[in-house]
N, C-alpha and C positions, 0 to 999 in steps of 0.2 A: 221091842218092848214098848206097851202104849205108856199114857201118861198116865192113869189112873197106877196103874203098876210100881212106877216111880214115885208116884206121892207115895205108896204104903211103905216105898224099899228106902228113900230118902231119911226118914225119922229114925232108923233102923243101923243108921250107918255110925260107925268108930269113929273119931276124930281121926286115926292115921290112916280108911280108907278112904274119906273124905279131903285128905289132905294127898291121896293118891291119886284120887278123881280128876282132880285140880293138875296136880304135877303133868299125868299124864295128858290131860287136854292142850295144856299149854307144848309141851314136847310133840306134840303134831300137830303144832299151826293152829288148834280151834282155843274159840273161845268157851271156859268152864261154863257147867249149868248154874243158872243164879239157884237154884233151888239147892244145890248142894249147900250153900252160903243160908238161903233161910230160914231152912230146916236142921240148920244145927243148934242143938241144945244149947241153953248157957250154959251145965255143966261142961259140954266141950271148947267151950268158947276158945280158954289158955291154950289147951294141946292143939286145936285145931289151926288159931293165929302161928303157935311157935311151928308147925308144920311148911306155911303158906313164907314163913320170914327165912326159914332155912333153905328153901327151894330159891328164894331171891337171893339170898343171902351169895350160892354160889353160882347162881345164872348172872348176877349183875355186879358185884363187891368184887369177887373174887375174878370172874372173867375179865375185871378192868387191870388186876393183877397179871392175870393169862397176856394179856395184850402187850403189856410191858416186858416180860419176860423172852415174849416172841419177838421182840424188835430188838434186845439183845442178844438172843440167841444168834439172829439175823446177821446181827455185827461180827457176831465169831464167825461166818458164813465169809463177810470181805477180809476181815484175818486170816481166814484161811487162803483165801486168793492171792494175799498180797505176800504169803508165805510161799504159794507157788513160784511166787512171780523171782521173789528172792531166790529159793531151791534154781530156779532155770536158770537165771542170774549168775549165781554161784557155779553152775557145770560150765556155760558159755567161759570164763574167764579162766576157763584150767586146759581149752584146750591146743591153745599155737604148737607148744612143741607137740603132744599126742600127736596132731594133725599131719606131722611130719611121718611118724611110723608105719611102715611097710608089714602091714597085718597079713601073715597067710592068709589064705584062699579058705583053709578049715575054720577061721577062727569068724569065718561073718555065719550071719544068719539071712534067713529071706525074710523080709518083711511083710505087712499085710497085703501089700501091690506088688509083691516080686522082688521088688529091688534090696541090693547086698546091706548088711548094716552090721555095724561090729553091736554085740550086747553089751549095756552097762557093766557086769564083773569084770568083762576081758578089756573095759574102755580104762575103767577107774584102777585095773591092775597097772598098764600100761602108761598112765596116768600119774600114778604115783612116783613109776619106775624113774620116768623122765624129770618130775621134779628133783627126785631123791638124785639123776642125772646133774643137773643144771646145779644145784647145792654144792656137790662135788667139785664141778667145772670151776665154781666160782671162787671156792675154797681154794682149791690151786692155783686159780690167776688164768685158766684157760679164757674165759667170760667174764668181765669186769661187770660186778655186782654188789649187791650187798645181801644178807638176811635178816631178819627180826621178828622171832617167835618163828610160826610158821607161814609168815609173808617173805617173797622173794623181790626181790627188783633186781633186773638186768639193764644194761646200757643197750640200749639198741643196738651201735655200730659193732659192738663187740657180739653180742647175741648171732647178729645175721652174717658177719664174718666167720663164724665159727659154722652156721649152719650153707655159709659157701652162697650166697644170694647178697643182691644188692639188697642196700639197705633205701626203702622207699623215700620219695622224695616229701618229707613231710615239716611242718615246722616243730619248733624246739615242745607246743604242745599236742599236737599228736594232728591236726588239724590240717587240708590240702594247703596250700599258697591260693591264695586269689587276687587277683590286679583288679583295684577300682582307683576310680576317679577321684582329683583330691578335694572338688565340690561334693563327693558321698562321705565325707569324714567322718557326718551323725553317723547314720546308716553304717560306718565299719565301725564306730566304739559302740554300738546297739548287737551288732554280733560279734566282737568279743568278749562282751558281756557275757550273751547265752554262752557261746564257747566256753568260757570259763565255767560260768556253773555247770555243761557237762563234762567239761573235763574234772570237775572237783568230782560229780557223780564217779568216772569212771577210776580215778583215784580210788576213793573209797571202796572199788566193788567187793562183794563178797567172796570170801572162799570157797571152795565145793564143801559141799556139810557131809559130815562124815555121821552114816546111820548106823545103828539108831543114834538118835541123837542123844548127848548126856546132859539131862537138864537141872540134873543138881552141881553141875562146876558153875560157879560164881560168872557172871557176865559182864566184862569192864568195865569199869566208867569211869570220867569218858573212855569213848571209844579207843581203842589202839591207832596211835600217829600213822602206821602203815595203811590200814583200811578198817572194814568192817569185821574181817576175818569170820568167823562163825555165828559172831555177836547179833548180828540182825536177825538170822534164819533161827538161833535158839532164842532169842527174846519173843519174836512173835509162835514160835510152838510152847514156850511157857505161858504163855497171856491165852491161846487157845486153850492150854491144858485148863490152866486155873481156871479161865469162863466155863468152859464145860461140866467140871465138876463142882461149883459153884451154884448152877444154874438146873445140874442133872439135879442135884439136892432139892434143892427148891420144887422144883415143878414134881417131884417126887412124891416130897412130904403132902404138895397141894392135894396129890391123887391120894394118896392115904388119907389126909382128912375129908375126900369127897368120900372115896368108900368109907367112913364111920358115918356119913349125913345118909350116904345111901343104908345101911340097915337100919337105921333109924322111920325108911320109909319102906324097910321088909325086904329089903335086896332090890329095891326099884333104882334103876343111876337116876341122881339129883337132877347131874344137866341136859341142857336143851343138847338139841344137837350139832347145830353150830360152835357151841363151847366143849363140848367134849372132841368135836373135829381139832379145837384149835387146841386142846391140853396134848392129846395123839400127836397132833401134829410137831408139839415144839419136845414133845419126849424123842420125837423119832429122828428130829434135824437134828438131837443132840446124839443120839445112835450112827445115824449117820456121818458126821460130820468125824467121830470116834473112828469109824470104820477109813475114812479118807486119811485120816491121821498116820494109820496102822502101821504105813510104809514107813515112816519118821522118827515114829515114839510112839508108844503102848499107853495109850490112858486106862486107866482105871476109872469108872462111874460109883464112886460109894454110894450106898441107901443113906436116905438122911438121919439126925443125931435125932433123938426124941426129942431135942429144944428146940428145931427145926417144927417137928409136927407139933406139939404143943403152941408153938405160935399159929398155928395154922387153925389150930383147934379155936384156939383165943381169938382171932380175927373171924373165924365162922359164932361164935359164940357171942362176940360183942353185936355181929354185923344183926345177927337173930333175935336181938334183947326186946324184952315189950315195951 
């Protein structure tokens, strides 16, 4: 199209195709024509500005919101790892006796390389069996022990007597014997130092969590004297859940108040495309992140409350004022 063409078609244009003109140039990296700018009427002047302020409004106000949103979202992301980390935590510390059990030959599976491997149902049956075992034992006086809630403590020499094995040569907290020199004296109160705070860790450890998780039973505090028992693994899946749906809301209502700016400019999307990568992006970590969850506990994503998008309304509304 030459230029004589566009002077005639310029003078001719609506304030919201001129305000489309614009949108659209900037959403493909160019720069708008100034003419579209000179050749608009004062009659258009208001709708043509409140066009050009809504378009900034959520390419720059609101994307600074986007940003924030995704570096929380991001956070629920190491929650969630640090949840894994508990979840593994919690199996490793359930299995000494298991470990003892003479599993038939029927009850393994092949793994992805071959090799035999019992499945979680028939590990966590077995599992159970053996504590609900040791409880017993203890109850009768076979195994000198104690229980509280569902934490168990055994005496070691009593434990590995009963399971017919010497009991390891280890000190009173769970640590080898080591002989140093009695010019290393710093150097040994430097590591029983650490020693200690990992033996307070392993004090502490978690229980195996029992799925799905139930995250409406009340979670101690402080913690139970025995350990962590459940309390750690359902604290950080309740702090995922609540960020999740917290944050699905949000970035929800954001996308609803962009689709009402988008008819506004006739079904054109407002944002660039960097910003709408990054609104996709932190809706789908929250999808995802839902989906990782699945195995643990069932979130629900509500749609946001109308005071939710009515704020959203108002922050696009204030951000566009002349």
């Amino acid at each position: 199209m030459n230029d004589k063409r566009l002077d005639r078609l310029y003078p001719a244009l609506t304030a919201k195709e001129r305000g489309l003109l614009v949108l659209r140039a900037y959403k493909a990296g160019q720069k708008p024509d100034a003419e579209i700018y000179r050749s608009t009427p004062s009659s258009q002047g208001r709708a043509f500005n409140r066009y050009i302020r809504l378009m900034n409004a959520v390419n720059g106000e609101l994307a600074t919101v986007l940003q924030v949103l995704q570096v929380q979202v991001e956070k629920l992301d190491l929650r969630h790892a640090w949840f894994l980390t508990v979840h593994r935590w919690s199996i490793e510390t359930g299995v000494a006796a298991t470990e003892e059990h003479p599993f038939r030959d029927d009850e393994y599976i092949a793994g992805e390389d071959g090799e035999p491997l019992i499945p979680w149902p028939t590990w966590d049956r077995v599992e159970a069996e053996k504590r609900a075992e040791l409880k017993r034992l203890v109850a009768d006086g076979t195994i000198v022990g104690r229980t509280r809630g569902r934490a168990l403590s055994l005496n070691a020499g009593s434990f590995y007597d009963w399971l017919g094995r010497p009991v390891p040569a280890v000190t009173k907290r769970g640590a080898l014997y080591d002989v140093h020199r009695d010019e290393d004296a710093d150097e040994v109160a430097a590591l029983r130092r650490s020693r200690a705070m990992v033996q307070q860790v392993i004090d502490h450890a978690p229980q195996r969590l029992a799925l799905p998780l139930d995250l409406g039973t009340p979670i101690e505090s402080p913690l139970p004297a025995g350990g962590y028992e459940d309390s750690l693994g359902r604290a950080l899946a309740l702090a995922i859940r609540d960020g999740l749906q917290i944050h699905w809301q949000e970035l929800r209502a954001i996308e609803v108040g962009v689709g009402e700016v988008a008819e506004e400019f006739g079904g054109e999307d407002p944002l660039k495309p960097e910003v709408r990568a990054l609104l996709d992006g932190c809706l789908a970590s929250c999808t995802g992140l839902r989906g990782q969850m699945a195995d643990f506990v069932e979130i629900e994503l509500p749609e946001p409350a109308e005071d939710d998008v009515e704020q959203v309304r108002a922050f696009i509304e204030k951000m566009s004022e002349g």
